[in-house]
KERODREN-954708 format. One record per residue (C-alpha): x, y, z; residue in one letter; residue number from 1. Coordinates in Angstrom, 3 decimals, decimal comma. Layout:
BEGIN
<x = X	y = Y	z = Z	residuo = A	num = NUM>
...
END
This chain:
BEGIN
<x = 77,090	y = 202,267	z = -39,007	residuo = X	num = 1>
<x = 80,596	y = 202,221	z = -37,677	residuo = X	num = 2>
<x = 79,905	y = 205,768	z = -35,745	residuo = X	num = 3>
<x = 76,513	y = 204,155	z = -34,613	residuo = X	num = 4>
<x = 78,132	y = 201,350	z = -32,778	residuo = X	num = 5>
<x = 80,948	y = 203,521	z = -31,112	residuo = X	num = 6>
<x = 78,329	y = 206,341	z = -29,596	residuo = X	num = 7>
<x = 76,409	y = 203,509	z = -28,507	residuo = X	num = 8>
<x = 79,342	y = 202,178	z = -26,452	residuo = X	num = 9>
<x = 80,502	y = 205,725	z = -25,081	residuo = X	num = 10>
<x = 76,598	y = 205,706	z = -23,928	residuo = X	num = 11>
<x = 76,531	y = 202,081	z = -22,611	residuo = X	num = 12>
<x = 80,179	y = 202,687	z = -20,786	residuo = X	num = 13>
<x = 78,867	y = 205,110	z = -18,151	residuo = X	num = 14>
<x = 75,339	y = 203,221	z = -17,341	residuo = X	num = 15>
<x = 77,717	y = 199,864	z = -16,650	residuo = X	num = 16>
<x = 80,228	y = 201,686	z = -14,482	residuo = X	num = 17>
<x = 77,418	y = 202,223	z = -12,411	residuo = X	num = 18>
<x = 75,857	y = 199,002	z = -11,926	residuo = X	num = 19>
<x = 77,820	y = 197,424	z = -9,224	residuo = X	num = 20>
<x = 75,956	y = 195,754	z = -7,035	residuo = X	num = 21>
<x = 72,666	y = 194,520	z = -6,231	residuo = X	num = 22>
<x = 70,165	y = 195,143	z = -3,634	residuo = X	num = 23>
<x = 68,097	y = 191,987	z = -2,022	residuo = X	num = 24>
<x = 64,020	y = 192,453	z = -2,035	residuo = X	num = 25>
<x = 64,307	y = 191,084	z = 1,736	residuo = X	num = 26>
<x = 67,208	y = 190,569	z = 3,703	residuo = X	num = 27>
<x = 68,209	y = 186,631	z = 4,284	residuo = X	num = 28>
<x = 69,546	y = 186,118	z = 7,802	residuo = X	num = 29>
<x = 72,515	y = 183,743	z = 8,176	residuo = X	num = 30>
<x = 72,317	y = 180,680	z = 9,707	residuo = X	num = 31>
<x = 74,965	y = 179,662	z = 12,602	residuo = X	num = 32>
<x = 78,425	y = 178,918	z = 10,966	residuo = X	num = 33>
<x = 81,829	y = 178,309	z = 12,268	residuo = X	num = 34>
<x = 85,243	y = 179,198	z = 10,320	residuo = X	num = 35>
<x = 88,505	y = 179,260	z = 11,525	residuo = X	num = 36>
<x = 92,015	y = 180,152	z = 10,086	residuo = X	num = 37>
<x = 95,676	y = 179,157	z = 10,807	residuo = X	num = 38>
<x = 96,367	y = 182,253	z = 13,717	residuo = X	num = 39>
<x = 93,700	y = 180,603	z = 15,729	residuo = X	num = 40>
<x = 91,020	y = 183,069	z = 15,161	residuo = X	num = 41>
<x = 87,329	y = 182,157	z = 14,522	residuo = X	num = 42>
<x = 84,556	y = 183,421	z = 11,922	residuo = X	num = 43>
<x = 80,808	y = 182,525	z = 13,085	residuo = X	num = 44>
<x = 77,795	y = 184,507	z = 12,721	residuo = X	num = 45>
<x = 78,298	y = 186,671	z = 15,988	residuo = X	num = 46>
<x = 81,423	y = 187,998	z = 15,062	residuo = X	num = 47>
<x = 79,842	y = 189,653	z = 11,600	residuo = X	num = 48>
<x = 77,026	y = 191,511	z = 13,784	residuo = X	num = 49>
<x = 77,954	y = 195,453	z = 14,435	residuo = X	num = 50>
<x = 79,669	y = 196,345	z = 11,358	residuo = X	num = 51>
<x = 79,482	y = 196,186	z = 7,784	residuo = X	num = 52>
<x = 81,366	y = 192,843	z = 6,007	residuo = X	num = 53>
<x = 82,294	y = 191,496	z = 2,312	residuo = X	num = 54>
<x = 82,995	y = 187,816	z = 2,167	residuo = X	num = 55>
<x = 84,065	y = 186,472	z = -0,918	residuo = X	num = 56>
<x = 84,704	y = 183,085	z = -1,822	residuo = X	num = 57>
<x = 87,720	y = 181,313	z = -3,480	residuo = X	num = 58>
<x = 90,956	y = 179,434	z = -3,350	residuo = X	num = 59>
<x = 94,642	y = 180,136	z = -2,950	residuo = X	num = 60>
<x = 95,660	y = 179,008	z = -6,200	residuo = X	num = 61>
<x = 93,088	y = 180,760	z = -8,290	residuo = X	num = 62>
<x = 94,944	y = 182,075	z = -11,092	residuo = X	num = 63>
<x = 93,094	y = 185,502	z = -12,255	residuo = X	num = 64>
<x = 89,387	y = 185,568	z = -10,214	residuo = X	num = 65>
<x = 90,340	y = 185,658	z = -6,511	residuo = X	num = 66>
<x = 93,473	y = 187,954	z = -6,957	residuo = X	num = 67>
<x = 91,364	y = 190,332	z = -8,976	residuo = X	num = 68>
<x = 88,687	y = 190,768	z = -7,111	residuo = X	num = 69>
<x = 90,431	y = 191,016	z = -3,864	residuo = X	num = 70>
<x = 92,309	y = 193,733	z = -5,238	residuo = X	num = 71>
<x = 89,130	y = 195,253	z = -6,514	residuo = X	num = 72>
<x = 87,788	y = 195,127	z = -3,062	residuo = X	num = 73>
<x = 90,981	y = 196,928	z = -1,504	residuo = X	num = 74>
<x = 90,431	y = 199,638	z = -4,449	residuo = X	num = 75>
<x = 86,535	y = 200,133	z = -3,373	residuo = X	num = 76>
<x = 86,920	y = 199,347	z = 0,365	residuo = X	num = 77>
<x = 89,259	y = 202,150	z = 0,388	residuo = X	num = 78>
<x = 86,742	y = 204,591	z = -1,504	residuo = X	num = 79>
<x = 84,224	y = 203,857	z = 1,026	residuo = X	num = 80>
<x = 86,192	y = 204,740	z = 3,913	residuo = X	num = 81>
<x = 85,783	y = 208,590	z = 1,995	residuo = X	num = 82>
<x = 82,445	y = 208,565	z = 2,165	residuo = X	num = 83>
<x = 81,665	y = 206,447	z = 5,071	residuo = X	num = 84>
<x = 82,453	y = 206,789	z = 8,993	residuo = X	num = 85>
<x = 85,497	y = 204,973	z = 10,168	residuo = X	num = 86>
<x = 83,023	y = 202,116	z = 11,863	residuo = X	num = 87>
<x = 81,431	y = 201,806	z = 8,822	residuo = X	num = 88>
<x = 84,053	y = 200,810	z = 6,551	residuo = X	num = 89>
<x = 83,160	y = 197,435	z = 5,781	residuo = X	num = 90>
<x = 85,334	y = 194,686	z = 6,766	residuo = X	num = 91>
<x = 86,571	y = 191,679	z = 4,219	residuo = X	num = 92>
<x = 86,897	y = 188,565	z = 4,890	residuo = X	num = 93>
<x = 88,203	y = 185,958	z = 2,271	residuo = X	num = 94>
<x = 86,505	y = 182,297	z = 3,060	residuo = X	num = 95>
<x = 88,535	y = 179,224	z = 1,246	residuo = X	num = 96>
<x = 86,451	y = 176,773	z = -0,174	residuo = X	num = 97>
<x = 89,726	y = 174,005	z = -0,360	residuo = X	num = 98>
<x = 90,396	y = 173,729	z = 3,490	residuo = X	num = 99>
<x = 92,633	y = 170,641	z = 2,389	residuo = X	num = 100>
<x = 95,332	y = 172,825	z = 0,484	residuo = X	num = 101>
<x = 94,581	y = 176,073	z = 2,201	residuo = X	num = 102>
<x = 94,357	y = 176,217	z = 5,757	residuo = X	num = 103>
<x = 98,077	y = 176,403	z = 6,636	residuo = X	num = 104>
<x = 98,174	y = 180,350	z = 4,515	residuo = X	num = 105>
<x = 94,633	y = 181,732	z = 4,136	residuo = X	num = 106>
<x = 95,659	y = 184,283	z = 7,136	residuo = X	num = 107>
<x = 98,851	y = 185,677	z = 5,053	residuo = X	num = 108>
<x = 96,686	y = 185,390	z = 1,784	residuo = X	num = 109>
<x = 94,265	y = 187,340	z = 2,876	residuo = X	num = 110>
<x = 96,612	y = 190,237	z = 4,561	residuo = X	num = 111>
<x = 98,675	y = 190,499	z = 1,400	residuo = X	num = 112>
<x = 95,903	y = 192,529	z = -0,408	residuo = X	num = 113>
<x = 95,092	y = 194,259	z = 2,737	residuo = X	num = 114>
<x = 96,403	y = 194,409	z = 6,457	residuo = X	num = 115>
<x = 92,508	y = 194,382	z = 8,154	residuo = X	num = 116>
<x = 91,560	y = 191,836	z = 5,157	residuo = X	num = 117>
<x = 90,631	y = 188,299	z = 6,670	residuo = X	num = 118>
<x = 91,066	y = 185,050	z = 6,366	residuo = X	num = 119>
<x = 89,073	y = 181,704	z = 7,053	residuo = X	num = 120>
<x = 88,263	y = 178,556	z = 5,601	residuo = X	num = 121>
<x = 86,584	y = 175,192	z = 7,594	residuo = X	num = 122>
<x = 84,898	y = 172,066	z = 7,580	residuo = X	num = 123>
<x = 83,197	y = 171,065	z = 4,371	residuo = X	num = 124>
<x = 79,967	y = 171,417	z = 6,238	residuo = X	num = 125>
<x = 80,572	y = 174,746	z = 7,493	residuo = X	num = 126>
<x = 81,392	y = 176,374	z = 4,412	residuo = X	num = 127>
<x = 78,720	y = 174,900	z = 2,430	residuo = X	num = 128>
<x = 76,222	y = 176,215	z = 5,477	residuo = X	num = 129>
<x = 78,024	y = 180,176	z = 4,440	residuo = X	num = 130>
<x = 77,929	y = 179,095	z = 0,297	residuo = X	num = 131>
<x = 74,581	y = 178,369	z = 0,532	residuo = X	num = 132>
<x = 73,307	y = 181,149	z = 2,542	residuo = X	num = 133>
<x = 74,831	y = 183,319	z = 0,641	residuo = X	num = 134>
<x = 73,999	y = 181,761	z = -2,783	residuo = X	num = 135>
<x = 77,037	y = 181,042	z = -3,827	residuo = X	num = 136>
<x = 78,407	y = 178,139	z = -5,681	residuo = X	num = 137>
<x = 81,644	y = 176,027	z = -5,476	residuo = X	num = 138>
<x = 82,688	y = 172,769	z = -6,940	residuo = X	num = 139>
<x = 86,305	y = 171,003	z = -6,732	residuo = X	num = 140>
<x = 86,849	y = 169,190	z = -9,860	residuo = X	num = 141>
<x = 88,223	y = 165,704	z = -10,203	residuo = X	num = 142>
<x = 91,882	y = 165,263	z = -9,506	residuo = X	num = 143>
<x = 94,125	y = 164,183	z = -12,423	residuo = X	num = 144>
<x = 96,903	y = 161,733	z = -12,039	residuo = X	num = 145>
<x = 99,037	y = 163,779	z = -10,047	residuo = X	num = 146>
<x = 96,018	y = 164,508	z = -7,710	residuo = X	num = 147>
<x = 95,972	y = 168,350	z = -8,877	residuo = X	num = 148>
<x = 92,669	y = 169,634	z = -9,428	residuo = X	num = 149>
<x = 90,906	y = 172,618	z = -10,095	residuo = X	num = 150>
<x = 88,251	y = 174,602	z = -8,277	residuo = X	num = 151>
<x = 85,321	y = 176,638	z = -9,420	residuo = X	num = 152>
<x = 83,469	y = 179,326	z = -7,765	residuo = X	num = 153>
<x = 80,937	y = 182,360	z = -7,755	residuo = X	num = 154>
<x = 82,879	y = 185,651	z = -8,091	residuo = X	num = 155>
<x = 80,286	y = 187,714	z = -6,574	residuo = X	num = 156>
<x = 81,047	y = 189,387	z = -3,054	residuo = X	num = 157>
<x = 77,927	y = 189,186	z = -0,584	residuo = X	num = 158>
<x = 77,435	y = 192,028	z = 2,027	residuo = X	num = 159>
<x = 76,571	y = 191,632	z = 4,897	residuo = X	num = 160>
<x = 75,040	y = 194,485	z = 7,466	residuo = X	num = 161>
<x = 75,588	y = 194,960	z = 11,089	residuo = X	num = 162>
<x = 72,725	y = 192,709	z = 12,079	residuo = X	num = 163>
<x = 73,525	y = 189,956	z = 10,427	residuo = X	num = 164>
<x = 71,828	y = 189,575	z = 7,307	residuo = X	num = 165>
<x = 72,794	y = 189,518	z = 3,535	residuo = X	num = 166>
<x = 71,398	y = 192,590	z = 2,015	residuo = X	num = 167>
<x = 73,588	y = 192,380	z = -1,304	residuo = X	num = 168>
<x = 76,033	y = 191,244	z = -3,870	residuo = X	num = 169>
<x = 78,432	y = 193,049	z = -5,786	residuo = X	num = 170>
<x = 79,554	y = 191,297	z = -9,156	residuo = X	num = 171>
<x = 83,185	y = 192,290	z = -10,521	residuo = X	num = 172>
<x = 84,691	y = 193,601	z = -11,712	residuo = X	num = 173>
<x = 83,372	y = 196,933	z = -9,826	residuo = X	num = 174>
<x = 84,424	y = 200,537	z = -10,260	residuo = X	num = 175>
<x = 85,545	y = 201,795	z = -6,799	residuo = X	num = 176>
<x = 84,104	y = 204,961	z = -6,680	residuo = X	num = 177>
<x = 80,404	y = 203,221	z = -8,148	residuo = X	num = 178>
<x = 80,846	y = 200,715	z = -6,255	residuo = X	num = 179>
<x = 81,672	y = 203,651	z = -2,666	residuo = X	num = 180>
<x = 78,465	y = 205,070	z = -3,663	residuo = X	num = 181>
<x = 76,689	y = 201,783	z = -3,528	residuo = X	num = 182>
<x = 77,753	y = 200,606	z = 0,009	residuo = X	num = 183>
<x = 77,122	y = 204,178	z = 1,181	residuo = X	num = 184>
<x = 73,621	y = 204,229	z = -0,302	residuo = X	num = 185>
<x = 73,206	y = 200,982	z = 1,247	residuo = X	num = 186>
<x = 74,096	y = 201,987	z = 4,597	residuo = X	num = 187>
<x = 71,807	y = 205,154	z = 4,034	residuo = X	num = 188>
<x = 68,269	y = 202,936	z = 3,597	residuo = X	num = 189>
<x = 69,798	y = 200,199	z = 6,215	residuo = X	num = 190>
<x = 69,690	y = 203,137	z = 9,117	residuo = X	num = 191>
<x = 66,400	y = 204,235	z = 7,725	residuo = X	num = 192>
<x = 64,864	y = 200,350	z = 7,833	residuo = X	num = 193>
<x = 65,647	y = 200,694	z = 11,554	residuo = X	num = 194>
<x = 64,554	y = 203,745	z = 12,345	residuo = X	num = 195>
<x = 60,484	y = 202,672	z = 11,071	residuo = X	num = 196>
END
């Protein structure tokens, strides 16, 4: 029974590795948004249309999901830039759901997993316009007596293509090479779409 149980695992490993990311039936175009971070720069929906983008949603002081994931995404960004051209190496941008605690570092944050990685965060409003686009999920928790509080959020990364629309999400954590060889297939039927 044991043996059983381990060959079923060695099978199962492989076939996991592989699932990385998700494809959407339709695309879902994004409404308008507007993000901004502390060197002055701007995030609305123009500035994702002509290249490829992962946003991912979080907080500075996330203790193990935001730190892992970014680094996940520097390990797969950087496999896709083997199998992609250079303009097609997606960008990532990091959007802070706690403006109140955040929006003095989210730049630095940001660059510390990455040099091109990017940083944003906003208005309540605005972000919950991108969270719910995207369909993600956030919720600040109620602060104790020392007004500390905690902060909850969807770990999956949404992609976004070069016109603007969310065409999947990538759960961690993700294999980088899998997950290279999903962003490349995706950019293989997204060229196709246009070309019917």
């Amino acid at each position: 029974m044991r043996r059983l149980a381990i060959l079923l695992s060695l099978i199962a490993a492989p076939l996991m590795a592989q699932v990385q990311g998700v494809e959407l039936d339709e695309p879902v175009a994004l409404p308008a948004f507007h993000l901004e971070n502390d060197l002055g720069e701007t995030l609305d929906k123009d500035a994702l249309n002509g290249h490829w983008t992962l946003v991912m949603f979080g907080f500075l002081s996330c203790p193990d999901v935001c730190p892992f994931t970014l680094g996940n995404l520097e390990a797969a960004v950087s496999e896709t830039s083997m199998r992609v051209r250079p303009d097609n190496v997606p960008q990532v941008v990091f959007v802070s759901v706690d403006p109140a605690r955040d929006s003095g570092t989210v730049s630095d944050y940001a660059r510390y997993f990455h040099p091109d990685f990017r940083g944003f965060t906003g208005t309540r409003d605005q972000i919950d316009t991108l969270i719910e686009a995207t369909d993600s999920f956030y919720r600040l928790m109620k602060p104790d007596a020392s007004g500390y509080y905690e902060v909850q959020h969807s770990s999956a990364v949404s992609v976004i293509a070069p016109d603007g629309t969310l065409r999947a999400k990538l759960q961690p954590p993700f294999d980088p090479g899998a997950t290279a060889e999903f962003l490349a297939r995706l950019q293989i039927a997204y060229r196709r779409s246009l070309n019917q």
